[in-house]
C-alpha positions in Angstrom: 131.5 97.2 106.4 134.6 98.7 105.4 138.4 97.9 106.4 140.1 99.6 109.5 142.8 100.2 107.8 140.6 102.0 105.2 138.6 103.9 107.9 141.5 105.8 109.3 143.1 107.0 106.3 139.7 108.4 105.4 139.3 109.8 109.0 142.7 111.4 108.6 142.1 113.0 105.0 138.2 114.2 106.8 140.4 115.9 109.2 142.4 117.4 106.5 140.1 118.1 104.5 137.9 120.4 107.2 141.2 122.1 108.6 142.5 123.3 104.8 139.7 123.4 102.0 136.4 123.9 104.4 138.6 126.4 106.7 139.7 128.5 103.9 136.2 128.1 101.8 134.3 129.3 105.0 136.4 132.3 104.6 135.1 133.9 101.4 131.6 131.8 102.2 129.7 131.2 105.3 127.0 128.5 105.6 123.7 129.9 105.2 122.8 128.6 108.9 124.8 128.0 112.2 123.2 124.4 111.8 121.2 122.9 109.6 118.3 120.3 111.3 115.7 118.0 109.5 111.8 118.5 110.8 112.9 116.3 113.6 115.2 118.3 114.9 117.8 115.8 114.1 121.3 118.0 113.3 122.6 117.2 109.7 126.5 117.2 109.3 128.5 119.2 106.6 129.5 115.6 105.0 128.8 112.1 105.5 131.3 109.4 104.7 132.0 105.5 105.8 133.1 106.3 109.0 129.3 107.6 109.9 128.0 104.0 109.1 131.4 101.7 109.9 129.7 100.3 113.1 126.4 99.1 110.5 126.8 95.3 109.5 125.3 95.1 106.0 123.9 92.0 106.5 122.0 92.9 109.8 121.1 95.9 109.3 120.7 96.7 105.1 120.6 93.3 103.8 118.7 93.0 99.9 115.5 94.2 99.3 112.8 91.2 100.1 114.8 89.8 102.8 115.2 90.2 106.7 115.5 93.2 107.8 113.7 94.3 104.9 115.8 97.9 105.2 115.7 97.7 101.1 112.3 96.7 100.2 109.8 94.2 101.1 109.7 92.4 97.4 113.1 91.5 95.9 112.3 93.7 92.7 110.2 96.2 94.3 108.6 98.3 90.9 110.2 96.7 88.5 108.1 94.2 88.8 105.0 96.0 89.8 104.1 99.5 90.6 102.6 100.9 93.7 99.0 101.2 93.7 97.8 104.7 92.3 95.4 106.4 94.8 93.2 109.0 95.3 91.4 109.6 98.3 88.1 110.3 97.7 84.5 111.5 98.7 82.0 114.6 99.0 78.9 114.8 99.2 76.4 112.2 98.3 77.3 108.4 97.2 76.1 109.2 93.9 78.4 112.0 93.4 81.6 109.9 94.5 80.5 107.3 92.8 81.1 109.6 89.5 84.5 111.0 91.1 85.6 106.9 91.2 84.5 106.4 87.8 86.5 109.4 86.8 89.8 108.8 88.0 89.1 104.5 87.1 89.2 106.2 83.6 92.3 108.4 84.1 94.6 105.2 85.9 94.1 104.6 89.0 94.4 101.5 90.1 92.9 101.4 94.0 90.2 103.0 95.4 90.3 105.3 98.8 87.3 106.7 100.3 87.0 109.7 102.6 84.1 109.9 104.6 82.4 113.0 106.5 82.3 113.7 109.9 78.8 112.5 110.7 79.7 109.3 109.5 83.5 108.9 111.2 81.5 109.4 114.3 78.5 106.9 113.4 75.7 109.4 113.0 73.2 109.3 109.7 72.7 112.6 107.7 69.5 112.8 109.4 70.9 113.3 113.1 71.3 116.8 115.2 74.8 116.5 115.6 74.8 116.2 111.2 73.4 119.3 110.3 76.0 121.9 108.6 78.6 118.8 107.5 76.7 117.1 105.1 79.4 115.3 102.4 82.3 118.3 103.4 85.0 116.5 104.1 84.0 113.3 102.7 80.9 111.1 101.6 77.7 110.7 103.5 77.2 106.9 104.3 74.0 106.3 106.5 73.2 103.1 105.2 73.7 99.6 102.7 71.8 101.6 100.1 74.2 104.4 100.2 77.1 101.9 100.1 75.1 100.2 97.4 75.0 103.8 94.8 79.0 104.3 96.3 80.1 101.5 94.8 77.3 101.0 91.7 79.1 99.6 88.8 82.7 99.4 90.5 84.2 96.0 89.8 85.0 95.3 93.7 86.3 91.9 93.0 88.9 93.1 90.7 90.2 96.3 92.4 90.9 97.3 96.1 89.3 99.8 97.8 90.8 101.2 100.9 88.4 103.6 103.6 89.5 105.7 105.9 86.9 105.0 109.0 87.4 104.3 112.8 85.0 104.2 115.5 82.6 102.8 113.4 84.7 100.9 110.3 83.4 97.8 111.3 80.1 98.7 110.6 81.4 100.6 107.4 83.3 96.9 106.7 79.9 95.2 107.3 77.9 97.0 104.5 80.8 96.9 102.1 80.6 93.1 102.2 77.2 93.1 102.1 76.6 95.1 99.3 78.9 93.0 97.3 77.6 90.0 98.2 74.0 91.4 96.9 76.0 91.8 93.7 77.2 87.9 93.4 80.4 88.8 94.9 81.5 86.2 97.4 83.8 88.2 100.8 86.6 85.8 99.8 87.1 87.7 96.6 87.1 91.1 98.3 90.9 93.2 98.6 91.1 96.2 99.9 91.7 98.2 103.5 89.7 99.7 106.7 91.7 101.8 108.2 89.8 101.0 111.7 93.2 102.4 113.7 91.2 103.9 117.2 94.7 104.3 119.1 95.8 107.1 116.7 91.9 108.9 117.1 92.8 108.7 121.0 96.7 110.4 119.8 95.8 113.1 117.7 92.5 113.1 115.1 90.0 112.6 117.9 87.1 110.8 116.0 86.7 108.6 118.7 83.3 106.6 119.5 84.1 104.1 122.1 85.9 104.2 125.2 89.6 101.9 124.5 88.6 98.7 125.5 85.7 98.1 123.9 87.1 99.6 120.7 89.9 97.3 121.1 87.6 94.6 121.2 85.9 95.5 117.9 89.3 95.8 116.5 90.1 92.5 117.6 86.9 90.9 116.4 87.3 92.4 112.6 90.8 90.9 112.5 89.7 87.8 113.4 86.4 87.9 111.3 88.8 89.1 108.1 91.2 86.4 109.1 89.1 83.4 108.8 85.9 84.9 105.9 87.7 87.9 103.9 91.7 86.6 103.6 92.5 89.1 100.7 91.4 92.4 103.6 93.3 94.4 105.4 91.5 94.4 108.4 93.6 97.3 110.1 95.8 100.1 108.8 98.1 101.5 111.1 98.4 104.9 110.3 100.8 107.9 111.5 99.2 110.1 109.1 96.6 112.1 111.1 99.4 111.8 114.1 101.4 113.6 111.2 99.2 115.8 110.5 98.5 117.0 113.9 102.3 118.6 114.4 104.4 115.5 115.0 108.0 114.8 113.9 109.3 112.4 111.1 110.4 110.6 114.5 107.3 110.7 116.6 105.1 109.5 113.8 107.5 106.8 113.5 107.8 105.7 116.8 104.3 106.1 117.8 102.7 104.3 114.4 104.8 101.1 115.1 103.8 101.5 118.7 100.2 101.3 118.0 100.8 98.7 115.6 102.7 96.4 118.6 99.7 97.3 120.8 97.3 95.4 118.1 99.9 92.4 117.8 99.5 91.9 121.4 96.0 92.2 121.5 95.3 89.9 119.0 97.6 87.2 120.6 95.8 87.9 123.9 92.6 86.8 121.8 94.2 83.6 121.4 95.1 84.0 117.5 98.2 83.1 115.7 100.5 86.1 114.7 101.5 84.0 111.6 98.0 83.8 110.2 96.3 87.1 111.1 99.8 89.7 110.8 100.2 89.7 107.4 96.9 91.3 106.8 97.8 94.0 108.5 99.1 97.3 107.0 100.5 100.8 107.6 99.6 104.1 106.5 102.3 106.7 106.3 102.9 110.7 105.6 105.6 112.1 103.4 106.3 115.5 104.6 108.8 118.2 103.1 112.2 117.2 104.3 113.2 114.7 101.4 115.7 112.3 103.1 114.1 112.2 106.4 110.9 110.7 105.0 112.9 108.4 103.0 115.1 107.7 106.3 112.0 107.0 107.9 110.6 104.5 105.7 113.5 102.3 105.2 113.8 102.3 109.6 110.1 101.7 109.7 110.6 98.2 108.0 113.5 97.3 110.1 112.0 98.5 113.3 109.0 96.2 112.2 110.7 92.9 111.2 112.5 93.1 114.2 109.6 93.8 116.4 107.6 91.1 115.1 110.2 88.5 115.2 110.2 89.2 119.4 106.5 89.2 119.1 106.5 85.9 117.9 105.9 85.7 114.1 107.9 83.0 112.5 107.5 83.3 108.9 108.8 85.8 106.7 105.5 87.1 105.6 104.5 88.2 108.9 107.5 90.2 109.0 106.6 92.6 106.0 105.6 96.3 106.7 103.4 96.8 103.8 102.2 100.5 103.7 100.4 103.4 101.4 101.9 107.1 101.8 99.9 110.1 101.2 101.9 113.6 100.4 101.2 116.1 103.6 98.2 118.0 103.9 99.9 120.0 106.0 101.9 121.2 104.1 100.0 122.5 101.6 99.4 126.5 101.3 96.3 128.6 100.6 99.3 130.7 99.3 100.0 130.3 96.0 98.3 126.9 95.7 99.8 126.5 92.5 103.3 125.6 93.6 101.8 122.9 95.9 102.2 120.8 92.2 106.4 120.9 93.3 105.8 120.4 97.1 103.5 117.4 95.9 106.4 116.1 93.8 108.9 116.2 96.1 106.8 114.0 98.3 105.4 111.7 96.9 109.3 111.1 95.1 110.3 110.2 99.4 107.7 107.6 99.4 108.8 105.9 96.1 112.5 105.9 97.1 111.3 104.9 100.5 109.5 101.7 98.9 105.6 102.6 99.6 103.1 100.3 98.1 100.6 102.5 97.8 100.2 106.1 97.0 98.0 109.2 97.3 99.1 112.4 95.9 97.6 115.4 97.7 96.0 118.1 95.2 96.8 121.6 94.7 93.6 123.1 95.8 93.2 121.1 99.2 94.2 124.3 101.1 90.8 125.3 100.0 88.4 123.0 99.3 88.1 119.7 98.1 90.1 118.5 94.8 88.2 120.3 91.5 88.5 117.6 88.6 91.4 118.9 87.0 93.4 119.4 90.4 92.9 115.6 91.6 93.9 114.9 87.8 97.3 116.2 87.9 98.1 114.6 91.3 97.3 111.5 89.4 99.6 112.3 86.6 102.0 113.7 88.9 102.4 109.5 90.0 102.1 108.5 86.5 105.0 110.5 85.6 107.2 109.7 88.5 106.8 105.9 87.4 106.7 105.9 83.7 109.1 108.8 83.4 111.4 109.5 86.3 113.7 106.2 86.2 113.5 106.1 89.9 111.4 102.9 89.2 114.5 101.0 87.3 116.7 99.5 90.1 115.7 98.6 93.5 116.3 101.3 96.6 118.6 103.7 94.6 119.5 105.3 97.4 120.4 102.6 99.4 123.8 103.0 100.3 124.4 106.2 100.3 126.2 107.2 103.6 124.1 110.3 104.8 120.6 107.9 104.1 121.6 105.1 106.0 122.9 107.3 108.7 119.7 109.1 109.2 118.0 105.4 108.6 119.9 104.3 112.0 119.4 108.0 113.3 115.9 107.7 113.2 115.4 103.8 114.6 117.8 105.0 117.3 115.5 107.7 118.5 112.4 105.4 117.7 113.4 103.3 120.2 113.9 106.3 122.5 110.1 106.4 122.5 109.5 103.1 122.8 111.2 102.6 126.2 109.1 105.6 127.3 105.9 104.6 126.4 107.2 101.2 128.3 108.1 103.2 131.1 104.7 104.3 131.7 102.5 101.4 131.0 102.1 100.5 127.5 100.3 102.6 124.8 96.7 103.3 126.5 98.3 104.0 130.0 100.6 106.7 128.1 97.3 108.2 126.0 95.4 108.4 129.1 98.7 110.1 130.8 98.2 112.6 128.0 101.8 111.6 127.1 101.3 111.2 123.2 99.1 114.5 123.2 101.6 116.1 125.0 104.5 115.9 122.5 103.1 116.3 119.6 101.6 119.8 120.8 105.1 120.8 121.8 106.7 119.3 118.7 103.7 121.5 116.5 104.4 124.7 118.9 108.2 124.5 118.3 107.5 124.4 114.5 105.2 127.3 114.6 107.5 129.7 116.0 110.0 128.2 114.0 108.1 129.3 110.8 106.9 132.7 112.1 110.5 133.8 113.4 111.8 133.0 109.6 113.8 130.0 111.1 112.2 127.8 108.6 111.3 129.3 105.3 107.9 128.2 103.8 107.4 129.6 100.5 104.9 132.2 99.4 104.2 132.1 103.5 107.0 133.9 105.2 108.8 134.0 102.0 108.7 135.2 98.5 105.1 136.4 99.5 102.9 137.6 97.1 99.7 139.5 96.8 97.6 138.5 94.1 93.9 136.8 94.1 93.5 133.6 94.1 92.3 131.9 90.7 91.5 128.7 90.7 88.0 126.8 90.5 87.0 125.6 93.6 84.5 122.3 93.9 81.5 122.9 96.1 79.2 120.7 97.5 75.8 120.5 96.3 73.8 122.3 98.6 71.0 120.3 97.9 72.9 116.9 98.4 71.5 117.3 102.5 67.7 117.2 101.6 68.1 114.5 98.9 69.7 112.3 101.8 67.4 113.0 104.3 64.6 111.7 102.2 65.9 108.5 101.0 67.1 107.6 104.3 63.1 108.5 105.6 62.0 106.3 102.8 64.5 103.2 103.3 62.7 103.7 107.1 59.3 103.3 105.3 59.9 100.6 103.3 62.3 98.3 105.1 60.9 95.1 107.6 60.9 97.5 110.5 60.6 94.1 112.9 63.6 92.4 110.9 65.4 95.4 112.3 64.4 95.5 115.5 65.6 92.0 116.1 68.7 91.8 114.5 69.9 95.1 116.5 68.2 93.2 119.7 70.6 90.5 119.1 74.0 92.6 118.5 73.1 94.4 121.7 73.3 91.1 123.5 76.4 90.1 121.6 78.0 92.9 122.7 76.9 92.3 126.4 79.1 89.2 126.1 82.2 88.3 124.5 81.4 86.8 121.5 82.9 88.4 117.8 80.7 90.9 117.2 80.8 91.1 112.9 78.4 88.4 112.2 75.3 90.6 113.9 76.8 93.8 112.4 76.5 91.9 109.4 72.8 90.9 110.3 72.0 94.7 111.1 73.5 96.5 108.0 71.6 93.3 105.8 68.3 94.5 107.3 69.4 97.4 106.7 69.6 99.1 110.2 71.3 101.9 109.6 74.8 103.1 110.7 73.2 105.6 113.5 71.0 103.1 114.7 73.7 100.0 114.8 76.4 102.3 116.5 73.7 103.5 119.1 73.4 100.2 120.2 77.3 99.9 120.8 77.4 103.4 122.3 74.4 102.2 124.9 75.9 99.1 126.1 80.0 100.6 125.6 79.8 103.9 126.6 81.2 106.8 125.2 84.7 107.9 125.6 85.4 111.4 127.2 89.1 112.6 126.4 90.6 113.6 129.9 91.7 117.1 130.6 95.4 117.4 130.7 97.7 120.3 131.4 
């Protein structure tokens, strides 16, 4: 990008420049560190200049935002002509409780919907089951059946806002009674937007909410994408999320590498189907974390887009569409402290400022109070705001990729594709992306990358504040939500009177004919469909996949 002759009189007044002024200034004051190193362990230089970025072609490899390799942005005005979505992710308790939570944060901006579940129902088992008792709505919403999806979504207009859920093993049977309980509303599928997250490679990685053994998951992958692809054409039927791999102690790099990993795993299982990558890839969509270290996150977003395009462009894909990484962010959970939750508004901030300059299209800002409990009212209100005020108030919103450009960002943009594909040629080395999982390869490094940051933080290496830092004693005082205690029972009994009162033989026979579905090979969502309509509930319809799939067992690795 720049002129030779340029480069070396700017390599020769670098050299200068470190052997007089740095030299004599390291004299009276020396660097706070030996090195300095982002979360990835990737070493950051003094200064960065054209001659870290004079091999990069701008054409190739920055290029405008909206066009190939889409480094700058996937839409050619990016938020000036229309902001991210404003999320919260959502859900405790019962649906009727959420259902209020929506309507409250509908009323203070947001614009899209995301729903957390509980465990029971991650792992397809109604309130009413052994394995339930104890979790009841605490870490999401209880969803047993269409009625409770029926009270969750009571009154939301689903045809005019998107609604993204967070659910795996069973999230096509989630999917199923979302579209059903719209259509009992007058809403036709077509008219549905919004996201599953339905990504089972990164529950085999690191969150472990697993149902199914790989295969048959894949399958039921599969089927929803080409169900979405041909019925619901405004769904997301996957997102491919490095979040939770995030969240379990991974790098900036390793959730990079092994998000788009996953994500070529599903390309190449839906072409194996028979399906054309031009009609079903651009319904797919990513789901990202934005950690502490500001430029790495932003590095990582602008590579992530790049290493896509180019991906899918080997893959196959011939129009531009399919090419787009189109992705929501959530600030770290991580990262948040039981410390001094208050100043978890800054860390917040900071965060969810990577994934605007890094071009998300979606957002969830994390709330103060999540080190403790779920988001109070007035916590989850301020993340809002904190979004609001980044994008009515910041000016980061004005021109496209602001920091595009800048020689240390598009260094560490290169940086981290460079050691991306690093991975990639590993996880080719031993087989693909399952092989690797059941090698305990994924598993492997992220528990070393999550033990090296540990000891990082507890020898003082890394300075977490209020932590090992600026500690301070002082109670906590802040309100806490908690879930209704009450909320189990309630459940319970309407799910024993939906048992009383529903055509137990209707049942029966739709779950007959899903189990014989599944003994075949044809798409399964049209009899998941027929279950949840019944209304079979989701214990019942994922018993009948776990009888004739199995359930998966995570080997024991050392």
């Amino acid at each position: 990008m720049y002129d030779r002759k340029e480069l070396e009189s700017i390599r020769e007044r670098e050299r200068r420049w470190n052997q007089e002024r740095v030299k004599e200034w390291l004299k009276k004051r020396p660097e706070r560190a030996e090195s300095f190193r982002t979360l990835s362990g990737i070493e950051v230089k003094r200064l960065y200049t054209p001659l870290d970025i004079e091999d990069l072609d701008y054409s190739e490899d920055i290029g405008f935002p909206g066009e190939y390799p889409f480094t700058r942005g996937i839409h050619a005005t990016m938020y000036r002509g229309r902001l991210w979505t404003f999320r919260q992710f959502s859900g405790f308790g019962t649906a009727e409780e959420t259902n209020e939570r929506f309507k409250y944060l509908l009323a203070h901006g947001e614009t899209g919907l995301s729903v957390a579940f509980d465990y029971p129902t991650l792992y397809g088992y109604d309130t009413d089951h052994p394995m339930a008792k104890g979790e009841f709505g605490k870490c999401g919403v209880a969803v047993s059946s269409l009625e409770d999806m029926e009270i969750l979504f009571k009154d939301i207009p689903v045809d005019k806002i998107t609604t993204s859920m967070t659910i795996n093993g069973p999230a096509a049977i989630i999917w199923a009674m979302y579209i059903a309980a719209a259509e009992k509303r007058g809403i036709p599928k077509e008219k549905l937007g919004g996201t599953i997250q339905n990504d089972i490679l990164k529950e085999y990685i690191a969150q472990k909410s697993y149902i199914f053994p790989p295969e048959p998951s894949m399958r039921l992958i599969v089927d929803t994408i080409e169900y979405g692809m041909k019925y619901v054409p405004k769904w997301n039927t996957i997102s491919i999320s490095g979040y939770h791999i995030r969240e379990a102690g991974a790098t900036a790099v390793q959730e990079l590498a092994f998000t788009l990993a996953d994500g070529f795993e599903y390309v190449k299982a839906a072409i194996s189907r028979g399906l054309d990558i031009d009609k079903f890839a651009p319904r797919l969509s990513f789901f990202f974390n934005a950690h502490n270290n500001f430029f790495e996150e932003i590095a990582k977003f602008r590579a992530a887009r790049r290493l896509w395009a180019r991906g899918m462009k080997e893959l196959g894909a011939k129009k531009e569409r399919s090419l787009w990484m189109r992705f929501h962010t959530q600030t770290a959970g991580c990262s948040l402290t039981a410390q001094q939750p208050e100043i978890n508004v800054i860390r917040v901030t900071l965060q969810a400022l990577a994934a605007v300059l890094g071009g998300t299209q979606s957002l969830h800002t994390n709330s103060l109070d999540e080190a403790l409990a779920l988001p109070s009212e007035k916590a989850v209100r301020i993340a809002l705001r904190t979004q609001q005020i980044i994008a009515y108030e910041s000016g980061v919103t004005d021109t496209v990729d602001p920091l595009g450009g800048s020689y240390y960002v598009e260094w560490l943009t290169e940086r981290m594709e460079e050691e991306a594909q690093r991975y990639f040629d590993r996880i080719e080395e031993l087989g693909g992306v399952i092989p690797a999982i059941e090698k305990g390869f994924f598993q492997r490094e992220i528990a070393e990358s999550a033990y090296r940051y540990q000891q990082e933080v507890e020898r003082g290496e890394r300075v977490i504040v209020g932590v090992n830092r600026y500690v301070m004693d002082e109670e906590i005082d802040i309100p806490i939500l908690r879930v209704d205690e009450e909320g189990e029972r309630r459940q319970i009994e309407r799910l024993r009177r939906l048992k009383e009162r529903r055509d137990s033989s209707k049942v029966r026979e739709s779950l007959s004919r899903l189990k014989r579905a599944a003994e075949g090979d044809e798409n399964l969502m049209p009899y998941i469909l027929d279950c949840v309509k019944s209304y079979a509930t989701l214990g019942e319809t994922t018993d009948v996949l776990r009888e004739v799939f199995g359930v998966y067992k995570e080997p024991i690795i050392f």
